[in-house]
N, CA, C, O and CB atoms as a CASP TS submission, in Angstrom:
PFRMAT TS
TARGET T0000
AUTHOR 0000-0000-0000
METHOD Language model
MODEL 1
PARENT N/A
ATOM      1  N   UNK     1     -17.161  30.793  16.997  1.00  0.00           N
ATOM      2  CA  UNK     1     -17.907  32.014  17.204  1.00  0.00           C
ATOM      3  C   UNK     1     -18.363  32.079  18.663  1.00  0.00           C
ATOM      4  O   UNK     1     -19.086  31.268  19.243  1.00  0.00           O
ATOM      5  CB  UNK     1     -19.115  32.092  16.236  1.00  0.00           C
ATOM      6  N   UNK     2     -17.944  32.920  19.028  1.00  0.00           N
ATOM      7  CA  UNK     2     -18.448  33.198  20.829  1.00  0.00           C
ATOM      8  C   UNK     2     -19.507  33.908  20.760  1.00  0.00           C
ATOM      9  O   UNK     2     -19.484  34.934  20.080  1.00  0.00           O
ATOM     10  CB  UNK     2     -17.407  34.105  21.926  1.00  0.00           C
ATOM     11  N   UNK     3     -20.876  33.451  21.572  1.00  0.00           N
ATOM     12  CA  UNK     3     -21.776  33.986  21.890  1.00  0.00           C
ATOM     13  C   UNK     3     -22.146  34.943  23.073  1.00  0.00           C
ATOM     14  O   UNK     3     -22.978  35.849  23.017  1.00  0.00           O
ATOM     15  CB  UNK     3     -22.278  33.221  21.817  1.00  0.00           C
ATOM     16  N   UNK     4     -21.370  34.578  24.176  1.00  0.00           N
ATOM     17  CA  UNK     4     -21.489  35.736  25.105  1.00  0.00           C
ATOM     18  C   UNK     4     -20.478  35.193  26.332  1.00  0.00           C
ATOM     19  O   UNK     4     -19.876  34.133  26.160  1.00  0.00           O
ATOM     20  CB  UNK     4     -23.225  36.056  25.613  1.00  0.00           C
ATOM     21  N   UNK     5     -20.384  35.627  27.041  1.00  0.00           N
ATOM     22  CA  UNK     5     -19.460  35.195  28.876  1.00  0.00           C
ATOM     23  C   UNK     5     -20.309  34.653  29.628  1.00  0.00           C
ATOM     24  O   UNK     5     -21.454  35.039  29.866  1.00  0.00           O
ATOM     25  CB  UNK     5     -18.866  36.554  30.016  1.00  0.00           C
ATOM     26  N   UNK     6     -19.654  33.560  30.098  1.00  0.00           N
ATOM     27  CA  UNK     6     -20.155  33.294  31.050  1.00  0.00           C
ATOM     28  C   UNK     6     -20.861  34.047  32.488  1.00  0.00           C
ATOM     29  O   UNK     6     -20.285  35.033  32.947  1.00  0.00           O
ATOM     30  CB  UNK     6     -19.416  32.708  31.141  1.00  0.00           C
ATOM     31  N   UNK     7     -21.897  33.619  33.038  1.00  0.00           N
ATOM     32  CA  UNK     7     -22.287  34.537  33.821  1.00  0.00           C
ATOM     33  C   UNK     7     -21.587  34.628  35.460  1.00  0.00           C
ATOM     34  O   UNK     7     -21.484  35.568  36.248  1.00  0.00           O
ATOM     35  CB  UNK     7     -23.722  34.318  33.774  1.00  0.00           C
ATOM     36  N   UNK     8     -21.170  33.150  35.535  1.00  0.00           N
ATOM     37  CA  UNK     8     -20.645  33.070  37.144  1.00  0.00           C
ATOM     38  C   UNK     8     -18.560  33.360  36.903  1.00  0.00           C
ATOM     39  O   UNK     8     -17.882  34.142  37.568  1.00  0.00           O
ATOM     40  CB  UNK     8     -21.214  30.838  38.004  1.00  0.00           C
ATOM     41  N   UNK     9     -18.239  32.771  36.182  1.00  0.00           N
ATOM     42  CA  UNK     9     -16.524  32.503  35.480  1.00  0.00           C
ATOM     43  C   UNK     9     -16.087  33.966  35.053  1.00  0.00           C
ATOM     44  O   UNK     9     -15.263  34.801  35.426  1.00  0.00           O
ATOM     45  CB  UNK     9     -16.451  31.311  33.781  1.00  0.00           C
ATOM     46  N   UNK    10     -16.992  33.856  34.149  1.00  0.00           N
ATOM     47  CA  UNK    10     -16.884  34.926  32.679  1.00  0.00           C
ATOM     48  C   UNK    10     -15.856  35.098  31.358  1.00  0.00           C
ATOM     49  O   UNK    10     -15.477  36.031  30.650  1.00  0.00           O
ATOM     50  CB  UNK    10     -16.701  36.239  33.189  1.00  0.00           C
ATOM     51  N   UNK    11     -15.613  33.545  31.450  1.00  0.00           N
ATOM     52  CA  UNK    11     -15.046  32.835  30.341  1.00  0.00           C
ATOM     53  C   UNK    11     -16.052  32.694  28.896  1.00  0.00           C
ATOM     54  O   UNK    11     -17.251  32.526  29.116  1.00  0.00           O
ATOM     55  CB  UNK    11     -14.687  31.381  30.954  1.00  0.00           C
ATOM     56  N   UNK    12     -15.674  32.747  27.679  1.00  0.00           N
ATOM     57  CA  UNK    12     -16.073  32.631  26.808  1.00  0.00           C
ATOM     58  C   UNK    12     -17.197  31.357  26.626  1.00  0.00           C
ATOM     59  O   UNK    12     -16.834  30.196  26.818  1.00  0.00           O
ATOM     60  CB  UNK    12     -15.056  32.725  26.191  1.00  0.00           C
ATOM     61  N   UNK    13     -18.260  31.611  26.331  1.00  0.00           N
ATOM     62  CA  UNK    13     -19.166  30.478  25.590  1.00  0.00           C
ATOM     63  C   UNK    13     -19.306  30.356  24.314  1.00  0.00           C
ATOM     64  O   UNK    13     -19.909  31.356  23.924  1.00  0.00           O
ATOM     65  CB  UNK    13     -20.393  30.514  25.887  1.00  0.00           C
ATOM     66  N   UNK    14     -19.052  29.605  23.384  1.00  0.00           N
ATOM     67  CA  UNK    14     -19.237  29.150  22.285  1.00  0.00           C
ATOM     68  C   UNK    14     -20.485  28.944  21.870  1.00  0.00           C
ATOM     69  O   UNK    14     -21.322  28.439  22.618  1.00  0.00           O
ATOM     70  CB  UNK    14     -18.647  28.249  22.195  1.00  0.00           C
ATOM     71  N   UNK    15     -20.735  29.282  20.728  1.00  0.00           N
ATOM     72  CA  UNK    15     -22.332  29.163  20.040  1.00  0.00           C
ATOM     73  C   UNK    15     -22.309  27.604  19.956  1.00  0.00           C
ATOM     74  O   UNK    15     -21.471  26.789  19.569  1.00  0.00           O
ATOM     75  CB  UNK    15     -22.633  30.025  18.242  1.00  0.00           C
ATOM     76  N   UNK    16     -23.736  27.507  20.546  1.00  0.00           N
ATOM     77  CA  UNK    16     -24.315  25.773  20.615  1.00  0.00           C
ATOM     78  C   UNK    16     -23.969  25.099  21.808  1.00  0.00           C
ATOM     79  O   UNK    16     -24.463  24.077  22.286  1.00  0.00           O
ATOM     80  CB  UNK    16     -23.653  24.735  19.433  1.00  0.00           C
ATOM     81  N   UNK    17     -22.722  26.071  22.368  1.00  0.00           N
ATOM     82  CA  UNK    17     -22.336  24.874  23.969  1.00  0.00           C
ATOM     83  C   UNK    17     -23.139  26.053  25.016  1.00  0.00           C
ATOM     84  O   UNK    17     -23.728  27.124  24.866  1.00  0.00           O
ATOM     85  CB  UNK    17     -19.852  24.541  24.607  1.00  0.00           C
ATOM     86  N   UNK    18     -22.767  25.148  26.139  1.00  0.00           N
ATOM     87  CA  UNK    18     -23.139  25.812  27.845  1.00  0.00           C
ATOM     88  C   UNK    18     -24.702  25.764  27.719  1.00  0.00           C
ATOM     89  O   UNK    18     -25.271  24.948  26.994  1.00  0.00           O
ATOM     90  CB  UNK    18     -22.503  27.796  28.266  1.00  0.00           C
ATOM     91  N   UNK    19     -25.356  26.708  28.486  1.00  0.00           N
ATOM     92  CA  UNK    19     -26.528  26.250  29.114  1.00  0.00           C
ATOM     93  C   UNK    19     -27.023  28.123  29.226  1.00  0.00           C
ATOM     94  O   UNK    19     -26.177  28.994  29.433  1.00  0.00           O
ATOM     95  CB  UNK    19     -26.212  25.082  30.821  1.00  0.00           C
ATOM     96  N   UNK    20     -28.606  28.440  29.028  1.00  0.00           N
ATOM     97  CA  UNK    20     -28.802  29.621  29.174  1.00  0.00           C
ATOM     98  C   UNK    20     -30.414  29.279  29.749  1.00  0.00           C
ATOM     99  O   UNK    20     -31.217  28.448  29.326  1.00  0.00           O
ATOM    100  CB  UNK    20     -28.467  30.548  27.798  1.00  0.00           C
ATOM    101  N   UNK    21     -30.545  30.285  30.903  1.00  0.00           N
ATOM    102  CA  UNK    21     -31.011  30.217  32.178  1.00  0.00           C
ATOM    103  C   UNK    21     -32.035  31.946  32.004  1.00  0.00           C
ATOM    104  O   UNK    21     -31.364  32.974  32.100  1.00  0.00           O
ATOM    105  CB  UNK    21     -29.445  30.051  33.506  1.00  0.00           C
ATOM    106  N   UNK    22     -33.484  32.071  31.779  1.00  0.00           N
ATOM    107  CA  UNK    22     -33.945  33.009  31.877  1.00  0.00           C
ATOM    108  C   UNK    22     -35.021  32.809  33.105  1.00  0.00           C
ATOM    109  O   UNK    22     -35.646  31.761  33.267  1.00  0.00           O
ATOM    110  CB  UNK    22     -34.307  33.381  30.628  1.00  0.00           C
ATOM    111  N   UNK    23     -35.166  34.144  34.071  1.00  0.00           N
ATOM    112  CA  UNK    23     -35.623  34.079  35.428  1.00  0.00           C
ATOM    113  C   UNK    23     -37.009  34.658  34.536  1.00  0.00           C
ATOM    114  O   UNK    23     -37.106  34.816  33.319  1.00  0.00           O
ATOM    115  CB  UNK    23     -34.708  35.061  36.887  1.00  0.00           C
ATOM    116  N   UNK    24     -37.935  34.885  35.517  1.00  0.00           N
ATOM    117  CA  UNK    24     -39.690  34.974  35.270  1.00  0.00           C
ATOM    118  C   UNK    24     -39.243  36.972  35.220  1.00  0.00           C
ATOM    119  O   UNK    24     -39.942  37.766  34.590  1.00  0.00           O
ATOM    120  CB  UNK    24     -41.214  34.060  37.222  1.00  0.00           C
ATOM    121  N   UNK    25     -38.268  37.297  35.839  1.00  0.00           N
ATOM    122  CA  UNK    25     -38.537  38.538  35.604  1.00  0.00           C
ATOM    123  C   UNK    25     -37.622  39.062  34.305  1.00  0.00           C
ATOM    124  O   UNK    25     -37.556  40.291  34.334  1.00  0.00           O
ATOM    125  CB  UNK    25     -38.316  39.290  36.917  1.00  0.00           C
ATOM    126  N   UNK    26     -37.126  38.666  33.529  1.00  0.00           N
ATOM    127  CA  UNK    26     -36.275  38.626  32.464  1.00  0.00           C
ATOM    128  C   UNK    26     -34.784  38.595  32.368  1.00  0.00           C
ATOM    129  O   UNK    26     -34.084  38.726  31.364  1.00  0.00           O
ATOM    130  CB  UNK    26     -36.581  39.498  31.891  1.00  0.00           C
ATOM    131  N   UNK    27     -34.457  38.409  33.536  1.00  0.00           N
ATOM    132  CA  UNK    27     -32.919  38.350  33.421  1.00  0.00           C
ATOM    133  C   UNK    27     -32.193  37.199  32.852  1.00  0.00           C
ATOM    134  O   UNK    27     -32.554  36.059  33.145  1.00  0.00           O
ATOM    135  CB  UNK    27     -32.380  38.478  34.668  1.00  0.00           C
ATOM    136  N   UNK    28     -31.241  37.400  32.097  1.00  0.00           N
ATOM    137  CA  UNK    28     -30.957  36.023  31.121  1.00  0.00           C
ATOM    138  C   UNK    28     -29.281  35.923  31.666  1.00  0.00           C
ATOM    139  O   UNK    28     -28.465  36.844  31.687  1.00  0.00           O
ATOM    140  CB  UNK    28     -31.207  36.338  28.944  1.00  0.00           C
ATOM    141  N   UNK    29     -29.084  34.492  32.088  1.00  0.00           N
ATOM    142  CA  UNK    29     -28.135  34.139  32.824  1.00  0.00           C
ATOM    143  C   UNK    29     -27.517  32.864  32.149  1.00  0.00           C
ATOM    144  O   UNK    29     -28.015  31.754  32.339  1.00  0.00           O
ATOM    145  CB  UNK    29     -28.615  33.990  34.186  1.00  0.00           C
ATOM    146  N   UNK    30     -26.002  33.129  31.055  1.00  0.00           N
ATOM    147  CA  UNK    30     -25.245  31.836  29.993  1.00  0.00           C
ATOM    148  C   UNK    30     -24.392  31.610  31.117  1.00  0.00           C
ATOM    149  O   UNK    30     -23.777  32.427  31.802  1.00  0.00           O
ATOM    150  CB  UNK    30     -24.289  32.247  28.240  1.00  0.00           C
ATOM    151  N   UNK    31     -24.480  29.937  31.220  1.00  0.00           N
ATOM    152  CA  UNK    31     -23.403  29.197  32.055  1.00  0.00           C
ATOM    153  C   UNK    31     -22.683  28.136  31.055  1.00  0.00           C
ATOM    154  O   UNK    31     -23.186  27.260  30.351  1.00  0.00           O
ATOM    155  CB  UNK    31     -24.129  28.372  33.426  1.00  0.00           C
ATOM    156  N   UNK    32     -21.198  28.560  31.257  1.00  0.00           N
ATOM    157  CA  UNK    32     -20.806  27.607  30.327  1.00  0.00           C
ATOM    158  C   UNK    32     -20.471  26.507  30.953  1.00  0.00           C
ATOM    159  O   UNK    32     -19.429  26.087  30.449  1.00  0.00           O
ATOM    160  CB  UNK    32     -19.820  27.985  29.525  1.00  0.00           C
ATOM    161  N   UNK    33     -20.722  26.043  31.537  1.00  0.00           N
ATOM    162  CA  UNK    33     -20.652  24.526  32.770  1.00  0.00           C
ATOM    163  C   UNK    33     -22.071  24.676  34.125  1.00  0.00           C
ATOM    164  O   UNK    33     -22.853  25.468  34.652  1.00  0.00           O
ATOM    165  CB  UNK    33     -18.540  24.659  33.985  1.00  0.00           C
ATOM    166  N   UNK    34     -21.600  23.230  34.110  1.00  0.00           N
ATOM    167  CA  UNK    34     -23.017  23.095  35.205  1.00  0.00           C
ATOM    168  C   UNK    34     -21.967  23.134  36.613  1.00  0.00           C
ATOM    169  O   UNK    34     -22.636  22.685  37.544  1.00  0.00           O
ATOM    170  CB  UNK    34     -24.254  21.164  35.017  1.00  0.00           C
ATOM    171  N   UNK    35     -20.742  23.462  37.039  1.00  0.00           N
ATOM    172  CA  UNK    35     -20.408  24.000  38.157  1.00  0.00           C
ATOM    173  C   UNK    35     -20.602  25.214  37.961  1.00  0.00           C
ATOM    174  O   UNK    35     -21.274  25.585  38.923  1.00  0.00           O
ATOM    175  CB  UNK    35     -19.262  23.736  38.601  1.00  0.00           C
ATOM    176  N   UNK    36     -20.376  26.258  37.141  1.00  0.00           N
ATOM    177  CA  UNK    36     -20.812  27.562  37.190  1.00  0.00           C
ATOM    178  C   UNK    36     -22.175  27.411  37.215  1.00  0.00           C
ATOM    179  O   UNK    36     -22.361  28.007  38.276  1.00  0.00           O
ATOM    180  CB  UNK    36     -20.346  28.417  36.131  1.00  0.00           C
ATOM    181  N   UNK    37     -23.154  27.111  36.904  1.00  0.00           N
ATOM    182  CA  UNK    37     -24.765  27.329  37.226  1.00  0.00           C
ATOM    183  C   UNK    37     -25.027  26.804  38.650  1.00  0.00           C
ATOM    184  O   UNK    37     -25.700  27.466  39.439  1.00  0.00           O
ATOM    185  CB  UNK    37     -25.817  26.449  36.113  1.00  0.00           C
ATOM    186  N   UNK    38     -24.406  25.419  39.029  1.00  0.00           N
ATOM    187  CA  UNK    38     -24.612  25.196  40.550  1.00  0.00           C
ATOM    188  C   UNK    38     -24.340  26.435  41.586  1.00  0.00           C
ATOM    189  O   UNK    38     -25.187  26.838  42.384  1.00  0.00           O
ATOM    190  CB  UNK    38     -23.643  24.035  40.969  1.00  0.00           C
ATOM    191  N   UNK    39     -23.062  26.958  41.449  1.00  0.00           N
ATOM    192  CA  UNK    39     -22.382  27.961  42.032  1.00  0.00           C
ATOM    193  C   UNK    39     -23.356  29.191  42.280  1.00  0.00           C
ATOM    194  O   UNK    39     -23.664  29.436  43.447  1.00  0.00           O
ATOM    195  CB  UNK    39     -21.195  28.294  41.172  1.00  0.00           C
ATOM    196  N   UNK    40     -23.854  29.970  41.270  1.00  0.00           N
ATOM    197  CA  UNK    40     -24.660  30.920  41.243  1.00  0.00           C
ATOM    198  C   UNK    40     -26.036  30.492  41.432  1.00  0.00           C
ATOM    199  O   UNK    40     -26.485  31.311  42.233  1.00  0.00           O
ATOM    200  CB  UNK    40     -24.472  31.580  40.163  1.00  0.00           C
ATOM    201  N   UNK    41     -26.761  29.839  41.202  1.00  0.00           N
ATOM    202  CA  UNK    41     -27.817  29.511  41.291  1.00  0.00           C
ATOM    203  C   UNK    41     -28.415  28.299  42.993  1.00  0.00           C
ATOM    204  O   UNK    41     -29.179  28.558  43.922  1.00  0.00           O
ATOM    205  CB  UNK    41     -27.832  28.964  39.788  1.00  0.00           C
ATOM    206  N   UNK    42     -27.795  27.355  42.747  1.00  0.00           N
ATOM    207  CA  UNK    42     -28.432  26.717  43.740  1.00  0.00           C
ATOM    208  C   UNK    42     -27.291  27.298  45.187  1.00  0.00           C
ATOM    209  O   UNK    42     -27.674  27.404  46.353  1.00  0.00           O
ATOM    210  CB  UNK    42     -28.535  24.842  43.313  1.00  0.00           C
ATOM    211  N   UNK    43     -26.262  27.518  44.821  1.00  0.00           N
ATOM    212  CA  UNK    43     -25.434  27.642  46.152  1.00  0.00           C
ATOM    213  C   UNK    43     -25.225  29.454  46.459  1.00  0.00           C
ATOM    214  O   UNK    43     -24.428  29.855  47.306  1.00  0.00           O
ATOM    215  CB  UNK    43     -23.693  26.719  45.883  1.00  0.00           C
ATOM    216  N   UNK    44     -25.917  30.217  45.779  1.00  0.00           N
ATOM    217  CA  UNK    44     -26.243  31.278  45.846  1.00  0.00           C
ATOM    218  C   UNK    44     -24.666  32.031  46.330  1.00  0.00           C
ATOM    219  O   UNK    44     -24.651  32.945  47.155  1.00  0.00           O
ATOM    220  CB  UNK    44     -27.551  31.320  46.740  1.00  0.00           C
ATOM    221  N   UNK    45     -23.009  31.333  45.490  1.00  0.00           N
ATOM    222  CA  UNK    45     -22.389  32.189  46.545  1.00  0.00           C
ATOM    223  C   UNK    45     -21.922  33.497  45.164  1.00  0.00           C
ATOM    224  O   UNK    45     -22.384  33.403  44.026  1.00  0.00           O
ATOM    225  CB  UNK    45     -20.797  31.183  47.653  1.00  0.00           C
ATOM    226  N   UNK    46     -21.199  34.342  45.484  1.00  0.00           N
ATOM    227  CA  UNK    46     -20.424  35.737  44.742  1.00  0.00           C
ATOM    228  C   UNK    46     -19.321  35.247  44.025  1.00  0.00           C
ATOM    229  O   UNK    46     -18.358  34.607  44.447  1.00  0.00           O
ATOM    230  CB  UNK    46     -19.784  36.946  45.826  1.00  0.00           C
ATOM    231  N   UNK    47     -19.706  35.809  42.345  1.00  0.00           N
ATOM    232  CA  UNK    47     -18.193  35.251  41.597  1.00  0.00           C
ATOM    233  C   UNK    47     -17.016  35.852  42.186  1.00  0.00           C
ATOM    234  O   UNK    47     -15.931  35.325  41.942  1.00  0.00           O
ATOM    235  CB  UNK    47     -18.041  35.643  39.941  1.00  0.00           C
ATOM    236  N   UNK    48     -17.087  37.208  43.166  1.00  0.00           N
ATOM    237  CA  UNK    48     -15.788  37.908  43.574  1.00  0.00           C
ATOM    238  C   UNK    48     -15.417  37.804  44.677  1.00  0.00           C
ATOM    239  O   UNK    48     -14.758  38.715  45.178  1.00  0.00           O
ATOM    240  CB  UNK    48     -15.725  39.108  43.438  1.00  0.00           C
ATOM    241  N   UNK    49     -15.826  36.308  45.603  1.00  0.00           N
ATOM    242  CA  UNK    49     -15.455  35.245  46.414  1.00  0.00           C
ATOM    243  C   UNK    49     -14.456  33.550  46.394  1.00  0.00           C
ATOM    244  O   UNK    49     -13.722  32.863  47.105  1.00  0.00           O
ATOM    245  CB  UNK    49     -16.597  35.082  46.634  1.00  0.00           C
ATOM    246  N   UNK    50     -15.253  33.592  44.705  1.00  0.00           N
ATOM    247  CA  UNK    50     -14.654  32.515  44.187  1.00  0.00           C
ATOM    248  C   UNK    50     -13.366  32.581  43.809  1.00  0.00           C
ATOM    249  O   UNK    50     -13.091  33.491  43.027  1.00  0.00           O
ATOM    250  CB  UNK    50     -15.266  32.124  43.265  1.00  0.00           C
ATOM    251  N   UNK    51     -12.621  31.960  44.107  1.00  0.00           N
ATOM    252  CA  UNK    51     -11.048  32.190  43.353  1.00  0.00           C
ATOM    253  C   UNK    51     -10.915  31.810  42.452  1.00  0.00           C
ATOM    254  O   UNK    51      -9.865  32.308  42.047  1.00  0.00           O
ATOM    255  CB  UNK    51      -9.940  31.759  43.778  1.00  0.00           C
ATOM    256  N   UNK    52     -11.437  30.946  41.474  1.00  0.00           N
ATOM    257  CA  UNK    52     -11.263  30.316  39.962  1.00  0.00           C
ATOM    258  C   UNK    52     -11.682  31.569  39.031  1.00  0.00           C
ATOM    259  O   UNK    52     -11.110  31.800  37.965  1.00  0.00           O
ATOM    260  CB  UNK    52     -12.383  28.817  39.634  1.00  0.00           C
ATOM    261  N   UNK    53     -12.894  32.469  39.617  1.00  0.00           N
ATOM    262  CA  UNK    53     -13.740  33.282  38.440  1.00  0.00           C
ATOM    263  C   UNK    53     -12.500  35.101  38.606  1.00  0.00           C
ATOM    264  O   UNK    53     -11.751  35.618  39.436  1.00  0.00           O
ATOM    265  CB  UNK    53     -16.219  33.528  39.165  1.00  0.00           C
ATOM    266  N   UNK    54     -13.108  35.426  37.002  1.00  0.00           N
ATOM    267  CA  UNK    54     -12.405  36.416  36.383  1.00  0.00           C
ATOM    268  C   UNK    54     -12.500  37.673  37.045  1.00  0.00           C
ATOM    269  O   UNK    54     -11.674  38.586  37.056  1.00  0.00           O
ATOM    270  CB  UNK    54     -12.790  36.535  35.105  1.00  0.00           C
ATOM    271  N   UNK    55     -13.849  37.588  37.711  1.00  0.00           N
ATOM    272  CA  UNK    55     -14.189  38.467  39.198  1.00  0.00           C
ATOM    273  C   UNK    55     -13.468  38.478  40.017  1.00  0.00           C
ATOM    274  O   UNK    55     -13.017  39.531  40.470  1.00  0.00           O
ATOM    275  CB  UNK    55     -15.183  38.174  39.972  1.00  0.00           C
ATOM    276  N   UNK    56     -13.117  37.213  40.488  1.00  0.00           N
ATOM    277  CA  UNK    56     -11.990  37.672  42.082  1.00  0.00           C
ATOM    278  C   UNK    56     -10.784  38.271  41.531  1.00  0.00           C
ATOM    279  O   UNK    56     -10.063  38.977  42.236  1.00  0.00           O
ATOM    280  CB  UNK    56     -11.298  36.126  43.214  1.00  0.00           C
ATOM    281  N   UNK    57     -10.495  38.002  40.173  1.00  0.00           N
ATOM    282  CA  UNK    57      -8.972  38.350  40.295  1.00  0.00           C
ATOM    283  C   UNK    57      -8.825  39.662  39.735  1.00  0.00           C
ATOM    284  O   UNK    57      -7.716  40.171  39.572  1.00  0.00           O
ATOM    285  CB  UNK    57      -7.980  37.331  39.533  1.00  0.00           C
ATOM    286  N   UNK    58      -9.931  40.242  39.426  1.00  0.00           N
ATOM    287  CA  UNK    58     -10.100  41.945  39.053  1.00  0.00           C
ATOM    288  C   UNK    58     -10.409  42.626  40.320  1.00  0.00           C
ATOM    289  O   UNK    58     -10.174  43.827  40.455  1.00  0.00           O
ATOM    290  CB  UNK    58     -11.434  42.351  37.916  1.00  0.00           C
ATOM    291  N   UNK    59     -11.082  41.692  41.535  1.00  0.00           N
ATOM    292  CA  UNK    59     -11.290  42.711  42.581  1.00  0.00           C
ATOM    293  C   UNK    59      -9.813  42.404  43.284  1.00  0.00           C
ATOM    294  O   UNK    59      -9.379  43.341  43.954  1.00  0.00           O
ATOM    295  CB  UNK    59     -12.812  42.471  43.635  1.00  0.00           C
ATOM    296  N   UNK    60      -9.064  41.321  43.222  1.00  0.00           N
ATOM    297  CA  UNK    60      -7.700  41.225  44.253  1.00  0.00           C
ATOM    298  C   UNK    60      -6.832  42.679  43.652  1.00  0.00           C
ATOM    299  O   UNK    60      -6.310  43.554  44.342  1.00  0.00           O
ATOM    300  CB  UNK    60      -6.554  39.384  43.960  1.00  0.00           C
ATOM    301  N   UNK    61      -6.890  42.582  42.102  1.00  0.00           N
ATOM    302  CA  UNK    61      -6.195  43.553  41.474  1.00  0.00           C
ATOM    303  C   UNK    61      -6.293  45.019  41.969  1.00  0.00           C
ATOM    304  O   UNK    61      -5.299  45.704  42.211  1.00  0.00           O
ATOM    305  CB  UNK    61      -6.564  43.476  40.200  1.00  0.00           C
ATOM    306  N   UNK    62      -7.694  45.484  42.111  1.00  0.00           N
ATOM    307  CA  UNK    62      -7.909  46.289  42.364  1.00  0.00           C
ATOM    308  C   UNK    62      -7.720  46.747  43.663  1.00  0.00           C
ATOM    309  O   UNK    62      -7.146  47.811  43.892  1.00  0.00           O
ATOM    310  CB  UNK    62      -8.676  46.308  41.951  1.00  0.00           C
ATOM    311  N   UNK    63      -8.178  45.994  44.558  1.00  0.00           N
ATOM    312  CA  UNK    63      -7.402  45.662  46.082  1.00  0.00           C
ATOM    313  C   UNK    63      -5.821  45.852  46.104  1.00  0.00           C
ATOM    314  O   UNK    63      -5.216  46.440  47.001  1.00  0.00           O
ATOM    315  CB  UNK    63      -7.643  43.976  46.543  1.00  0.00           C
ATOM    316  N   UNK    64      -5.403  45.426  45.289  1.00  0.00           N
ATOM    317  CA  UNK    64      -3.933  45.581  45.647  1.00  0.00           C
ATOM    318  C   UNK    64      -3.116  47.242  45.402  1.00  0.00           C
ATOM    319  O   UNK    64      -2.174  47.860  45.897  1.00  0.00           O
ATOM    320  CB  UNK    64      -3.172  44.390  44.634  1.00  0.00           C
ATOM    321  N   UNK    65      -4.283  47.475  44.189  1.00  0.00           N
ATOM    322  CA  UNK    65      -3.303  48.898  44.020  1.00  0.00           C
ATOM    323  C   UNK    65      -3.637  49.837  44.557  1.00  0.00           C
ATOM    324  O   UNK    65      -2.973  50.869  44.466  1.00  0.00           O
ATOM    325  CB  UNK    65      -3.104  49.472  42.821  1.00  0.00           C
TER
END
């Protein structure tokens, strides 16, 4: 059973795995690995920079056509 996407990847998380991250102003942020939470969080960089995440390859796509 999948619970929601990842927030930095946006690969599937499974109910009971990954890690979920709520800020003081309510934004709720599921990482299904602790390189995706490093990534977004402590290294502050853009999933549509990263080349592994589902982001870059929808903006190359879109770029291309």
């Amino acid at each position: 059973m999948i619970l929601k996407n990842c927030s930095f990847c946006g690969n599937a998380v499974k109910k009971g795995c990954g890690k979920m991250f709520v800020k003081n102003d309510g934004t709720v942020f599921t990482f299904c690995s602790q390189k995706c939470e490093k990534n977004l969080r402590d290294l502050g960089r853009s999933p549509k920079k990263t080349r592994w995440t589902e982001a870059f390859a929808k903006a190359k796509k879109l770029e291309e056509e």
